[in-house]
KOLGUPA-970898 format. One line per 10 residues: number of its first residue (from 1); their letters; for each residue y, z, x of C-alpha. Coordinates in nm, 3 decimals, padded with zeros to 5 digits, m for minus. Layout:
% KOLGUPA-970898
NUM> A> Y/Z/X | ...
This chain:
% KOLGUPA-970898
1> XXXXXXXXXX> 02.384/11.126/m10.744 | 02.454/10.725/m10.742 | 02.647/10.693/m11.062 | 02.918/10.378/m11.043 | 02.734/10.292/m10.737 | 02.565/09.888/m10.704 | 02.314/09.838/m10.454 | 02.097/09.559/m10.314 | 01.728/09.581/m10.231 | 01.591/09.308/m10.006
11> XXXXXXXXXX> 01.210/09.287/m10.040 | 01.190/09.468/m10.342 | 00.914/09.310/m10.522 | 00.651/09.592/m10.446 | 00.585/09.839/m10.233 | 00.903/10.059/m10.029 | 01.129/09.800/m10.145 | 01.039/09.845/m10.523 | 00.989/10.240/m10.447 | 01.373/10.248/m10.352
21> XXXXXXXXXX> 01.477/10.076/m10.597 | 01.346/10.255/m10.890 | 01.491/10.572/m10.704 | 01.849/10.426/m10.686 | 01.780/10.308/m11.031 | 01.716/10.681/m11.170 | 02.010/10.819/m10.949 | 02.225/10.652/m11.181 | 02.320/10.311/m10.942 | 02.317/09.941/m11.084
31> XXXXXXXXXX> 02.030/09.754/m10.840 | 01.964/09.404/m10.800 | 01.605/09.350/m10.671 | 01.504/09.093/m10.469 | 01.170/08.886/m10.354 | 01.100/08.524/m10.236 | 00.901/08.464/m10.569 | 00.962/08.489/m10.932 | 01.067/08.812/m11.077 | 00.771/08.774/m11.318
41> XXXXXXXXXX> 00.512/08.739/m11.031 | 00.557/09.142/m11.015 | 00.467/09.362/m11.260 | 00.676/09.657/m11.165 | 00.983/09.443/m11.123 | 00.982/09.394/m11.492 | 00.920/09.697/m11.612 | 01.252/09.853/m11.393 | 01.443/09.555/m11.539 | 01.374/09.708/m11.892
51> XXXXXXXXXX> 01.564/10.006/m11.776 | 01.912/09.805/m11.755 | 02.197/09.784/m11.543 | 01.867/09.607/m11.297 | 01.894/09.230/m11.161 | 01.734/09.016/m10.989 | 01.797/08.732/m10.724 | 01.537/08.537/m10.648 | 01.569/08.407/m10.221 | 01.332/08.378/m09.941
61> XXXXXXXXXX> 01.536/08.536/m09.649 | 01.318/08.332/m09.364 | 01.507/08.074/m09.469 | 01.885/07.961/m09.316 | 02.160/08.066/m09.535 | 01.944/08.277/m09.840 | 02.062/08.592/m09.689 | 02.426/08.461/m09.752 | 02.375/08.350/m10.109 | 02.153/08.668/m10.168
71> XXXXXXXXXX> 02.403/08.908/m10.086 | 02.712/08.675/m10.231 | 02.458/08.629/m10.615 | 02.412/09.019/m10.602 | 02.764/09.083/m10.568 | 02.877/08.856/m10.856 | 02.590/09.004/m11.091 | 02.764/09.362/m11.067 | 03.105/09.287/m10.966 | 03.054/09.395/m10.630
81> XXXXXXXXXX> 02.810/09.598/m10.364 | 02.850/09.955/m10.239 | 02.509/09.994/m10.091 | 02.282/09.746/m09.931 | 01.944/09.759/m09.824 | 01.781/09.582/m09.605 | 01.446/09.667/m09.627 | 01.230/09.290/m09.631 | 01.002/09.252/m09.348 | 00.654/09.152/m09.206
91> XXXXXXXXXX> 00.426/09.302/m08.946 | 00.164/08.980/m08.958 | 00.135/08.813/m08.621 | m00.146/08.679/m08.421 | m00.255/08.882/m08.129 | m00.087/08.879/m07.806 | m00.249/08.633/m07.599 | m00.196/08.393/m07.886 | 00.134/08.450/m07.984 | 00.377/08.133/m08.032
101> XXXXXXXXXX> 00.755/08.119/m08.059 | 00.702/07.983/m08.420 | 00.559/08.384/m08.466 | 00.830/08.508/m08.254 | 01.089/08.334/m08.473 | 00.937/08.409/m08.761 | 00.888/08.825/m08.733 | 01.247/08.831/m08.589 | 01.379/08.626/m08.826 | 01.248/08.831/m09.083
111> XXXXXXXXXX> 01.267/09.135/m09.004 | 01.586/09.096/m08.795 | 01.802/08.844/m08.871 | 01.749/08.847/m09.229 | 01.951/09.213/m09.221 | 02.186/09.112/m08.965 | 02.323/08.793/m09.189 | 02.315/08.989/m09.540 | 02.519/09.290/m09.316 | 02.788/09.072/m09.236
121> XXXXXXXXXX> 02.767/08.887/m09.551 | 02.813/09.248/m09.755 | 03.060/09.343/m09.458 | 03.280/09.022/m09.487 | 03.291/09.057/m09.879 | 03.396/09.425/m09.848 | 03.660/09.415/m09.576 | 03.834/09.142/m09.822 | 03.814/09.341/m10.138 | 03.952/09.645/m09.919
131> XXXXXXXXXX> 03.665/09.893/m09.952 | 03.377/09.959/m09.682 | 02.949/10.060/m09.812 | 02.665/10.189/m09.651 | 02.372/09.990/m09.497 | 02.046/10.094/m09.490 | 01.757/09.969/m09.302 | 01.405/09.987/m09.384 | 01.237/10.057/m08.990 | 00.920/10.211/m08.858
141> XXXXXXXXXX> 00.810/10.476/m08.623 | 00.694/10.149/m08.463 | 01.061/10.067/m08.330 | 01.003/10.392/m08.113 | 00.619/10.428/m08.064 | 00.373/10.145/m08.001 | 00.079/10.035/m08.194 | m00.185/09.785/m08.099 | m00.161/09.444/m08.234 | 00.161/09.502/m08.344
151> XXXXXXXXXX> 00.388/09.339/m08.069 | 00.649/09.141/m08.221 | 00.637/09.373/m08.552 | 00.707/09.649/m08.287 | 00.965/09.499/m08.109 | 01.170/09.392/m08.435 | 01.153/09.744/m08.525 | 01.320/09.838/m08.236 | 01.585/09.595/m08.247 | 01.638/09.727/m08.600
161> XXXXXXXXXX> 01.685/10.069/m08.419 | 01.936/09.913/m08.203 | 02.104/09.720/m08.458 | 02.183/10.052/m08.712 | 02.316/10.166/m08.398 | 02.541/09.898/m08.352 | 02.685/09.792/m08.667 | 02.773/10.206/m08.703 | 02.989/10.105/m08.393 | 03.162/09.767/m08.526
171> XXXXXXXXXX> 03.229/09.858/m08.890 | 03.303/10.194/m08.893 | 03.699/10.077/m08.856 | 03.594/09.952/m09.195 | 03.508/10.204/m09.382 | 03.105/10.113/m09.329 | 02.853/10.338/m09.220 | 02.483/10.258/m09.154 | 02.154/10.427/m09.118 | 01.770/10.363/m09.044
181> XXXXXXXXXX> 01.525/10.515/m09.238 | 01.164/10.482/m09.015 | 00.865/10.579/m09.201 | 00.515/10.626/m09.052 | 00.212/10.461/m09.199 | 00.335/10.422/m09.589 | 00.048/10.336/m09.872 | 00.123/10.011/m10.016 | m00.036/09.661/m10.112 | 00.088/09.518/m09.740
191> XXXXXXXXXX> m00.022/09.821/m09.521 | m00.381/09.856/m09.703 | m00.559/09.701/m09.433 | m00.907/09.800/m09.613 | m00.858/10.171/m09.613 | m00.898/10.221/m09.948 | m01.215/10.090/m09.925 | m01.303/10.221/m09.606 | m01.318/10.633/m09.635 | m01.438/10.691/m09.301
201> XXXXXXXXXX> m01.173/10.491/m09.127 | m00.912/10.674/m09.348 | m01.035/11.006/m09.270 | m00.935/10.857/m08.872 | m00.641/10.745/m08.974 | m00.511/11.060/m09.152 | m00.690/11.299/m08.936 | m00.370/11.168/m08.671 | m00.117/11.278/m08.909 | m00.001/11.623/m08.912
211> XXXXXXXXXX> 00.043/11.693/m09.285 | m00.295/11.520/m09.289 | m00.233/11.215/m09.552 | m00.139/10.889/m09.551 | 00.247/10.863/m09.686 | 00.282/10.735/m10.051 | 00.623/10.555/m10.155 | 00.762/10.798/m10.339 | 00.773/11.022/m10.021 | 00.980/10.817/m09.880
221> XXXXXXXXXX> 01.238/10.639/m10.140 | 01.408/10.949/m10.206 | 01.593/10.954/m09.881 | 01.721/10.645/m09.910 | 01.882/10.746/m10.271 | 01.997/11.056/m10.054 | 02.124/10.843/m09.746 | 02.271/10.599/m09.998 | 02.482/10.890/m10.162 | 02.858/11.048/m10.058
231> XXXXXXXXXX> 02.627/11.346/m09.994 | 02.537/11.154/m09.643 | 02.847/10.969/m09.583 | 02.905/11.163/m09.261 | 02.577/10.986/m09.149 | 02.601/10.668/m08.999 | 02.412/10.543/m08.634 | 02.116/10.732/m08.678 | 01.734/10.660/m08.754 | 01.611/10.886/m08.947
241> XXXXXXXXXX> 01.164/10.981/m08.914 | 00.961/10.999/m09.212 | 00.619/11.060/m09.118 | 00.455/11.332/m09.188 | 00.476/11.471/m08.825 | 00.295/11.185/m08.680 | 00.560/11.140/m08.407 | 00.561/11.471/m08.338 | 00.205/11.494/m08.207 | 00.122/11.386/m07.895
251> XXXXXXXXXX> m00.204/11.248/m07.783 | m00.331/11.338/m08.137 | m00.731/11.201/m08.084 | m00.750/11.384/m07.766 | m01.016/11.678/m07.834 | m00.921/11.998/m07.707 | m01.178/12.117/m07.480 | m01.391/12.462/m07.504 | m01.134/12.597/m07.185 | m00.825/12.555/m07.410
261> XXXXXXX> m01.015/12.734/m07.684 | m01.127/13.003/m07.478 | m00.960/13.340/m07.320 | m00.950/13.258/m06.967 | m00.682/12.996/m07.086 | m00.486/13.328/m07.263 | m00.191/13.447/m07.045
């Protein structure tokens, strides 16, 4: 499905980020990975770069300018980009009443700015060499639905909404489209939070989703080798939910009540 096709994972060291890329990887696409630490400070980053036709740049994308030379090392390792994805991010912040603009700047920067600088890095490259790409963004059902504690995390995601929506508008004269994948609550080393350890407050947790379990990577890095594909070029502006019906459901700890159960509440 990806064959001839280079990509770029930001934040690929584990979890999503390493999910997708070992799914663009066995779609037949060259990937270059990417974390703020050494490629041999994750296990599952070496074993994909046994595969071949895998790279890896190592940058720290809170940082001015490593977006830039991320994007500009990953294009040189290939001999160009057709797919980025800009899927690094953080949801760690104090809570509200003690939030600082050094968290505000660091979330946004992140999880925002990070994608807008390697997008018009990878944009700026293309437009020269005369061919466009698709973007991808790595979102939440956050950027749409609140969750407590989660202020600037959720507020990010939502400019990430608006962004995908935006660069669809500006660089589709160029050939580029872009879309948002948002997954609900994913199972990885980040978003454990103790609930492997905690059975009772997992049962809670997945007793809100639908489909009734917790999402694993793999349910979700196939649709970005899908979005990433000619199948989906038609695509472009959109967010697209992953999440096991969670944001389908409203209300979904409210009991339902012995009236709503019984026949007098039958038309």
């Amino acid at each position: 499905m990806l064959a001839g096709k280079r990509a770029l994972v930001t934040g690929s060291g584990h979890g999503i980020g390493l999910g997708v890329a070992r799914a663009l990887r066995r779609h037949g696409a060259q990937v270059v990975l990417n974390a703020e630490r050494p490629a041999a400070a994750f296990a599952g980053v070496g074993e994909l770069m046994t595969l071949g036709d895998v790279a890896f740049v190592q940058a720290d994308l809170t940082k001015a300018g490593e977006p830039e030379r991320l994007v500009a090392e990953a294009w040189a390792a290939f001999g160009g980009l057709d797919v980025l994805v800009n899927n690094v991010g953080t949801f760690r912040e104090p809570a509200l009443l003690d939030l600082s603009r050094t968290d505000f700047d660091l979330v946004f920067g992140l999880n925002v700015w990070a994608g807008l600088a390697a997008a018009k890095e990878f944009a700026r490259r293309g437009i020269a060499a005369g061919r466009g790409g698709r973007i991808l963004f790595t979102t939440s059902l956050n950027g749409s639905r609140s969750e407590p504690a989660h202020t600037l995390y959720d507020a990010s995601k939502g400019a990430v909404n608006a962004l995908t929506r935006q660069l669809a508008i500006e660089l589709a004269p160029y050939g580029f489209t872009t879309v948002a994948i948002a997954p609900g609550l994913v199972e990885t080393p980040l978003t454990d939070m103790g609930l492997r350890s905690d059975p009772a407050a997992r049962r809670a947790v997945e007793n809100q989703i639908p489909v009734g379990r917790i999402s694993t990577v793999d349910d979700v890095a196939e649709w970005y080798a899908f979005l990433a594909s000619d199948a989906a070029a038609y695509a472009t502006g959109t967010v697209i939910t992953v999440d096991g019906g969670l944001d389908a459901q409203q209300m979904p700890t409210r009991p339902i009540t012995e009236f709503e159960r019984s026949r007098e509440n039958r038309p």
